[in-house]
N, C-alpha and C positions, 0 to 999 in steps of 0.2 A: 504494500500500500504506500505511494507516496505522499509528500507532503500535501499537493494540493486534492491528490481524495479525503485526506483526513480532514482539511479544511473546509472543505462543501459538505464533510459528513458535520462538523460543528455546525456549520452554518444552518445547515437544515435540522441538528438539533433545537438550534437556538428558534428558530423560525418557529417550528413547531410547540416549543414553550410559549413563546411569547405569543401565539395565538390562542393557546388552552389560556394564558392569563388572562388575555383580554377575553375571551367570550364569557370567563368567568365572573369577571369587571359588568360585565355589559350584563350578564344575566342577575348581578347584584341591582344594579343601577334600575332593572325590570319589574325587581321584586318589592313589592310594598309592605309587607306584610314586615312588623316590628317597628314604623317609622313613630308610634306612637311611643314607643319605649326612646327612642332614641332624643325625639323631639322635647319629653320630660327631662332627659339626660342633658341638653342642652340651657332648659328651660331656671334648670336648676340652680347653677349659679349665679344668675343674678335675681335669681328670688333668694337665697341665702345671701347676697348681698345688700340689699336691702331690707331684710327683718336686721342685719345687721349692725347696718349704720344708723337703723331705727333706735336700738337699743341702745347704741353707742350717744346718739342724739337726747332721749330723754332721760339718761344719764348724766350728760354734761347740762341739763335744763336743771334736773334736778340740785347739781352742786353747784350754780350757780345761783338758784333760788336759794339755797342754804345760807350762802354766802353775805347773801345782801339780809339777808335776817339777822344774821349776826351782827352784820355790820351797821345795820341801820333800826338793830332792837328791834324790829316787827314783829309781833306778835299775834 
């Protein structure tokens, strides 16, 4: 076997993979089925970023209210 059969034999391996990927690609891209799992998965972070910075916010309200009580004797 020379070098350049063994070369077209790569070649045509490689061809052959990279077609089994894509049609694999292509048949993901087909399927719908779990996009709601995916979509909450997405969804997720910036809902856990905002209860967040919610909490982080009536936090900093709270000792700031504190503050001026102290500081201004309110009661």
């Amino acid at each position: 076997m020379s070098s350049d059969d063994s070369l077209s034999c790569r070649h045509s391996w490689l061809r052959t993979q990279y077609r089994s990927t894509v049609e694999c690609l292509r048949g993901l891209c087909r399927d719908e089925s779990g996009n709601a799992l995916i979509l909450l998965a997405i969804s997720v972070v910036p809902l856990l970023a905002l209860v967040g910075s919610s909490i982080d916010m009536g936090r900093a309200y709270l000792v700031v209210r504190e503050q001026s009580e102290v500081r201004f004797g309110a009661g």
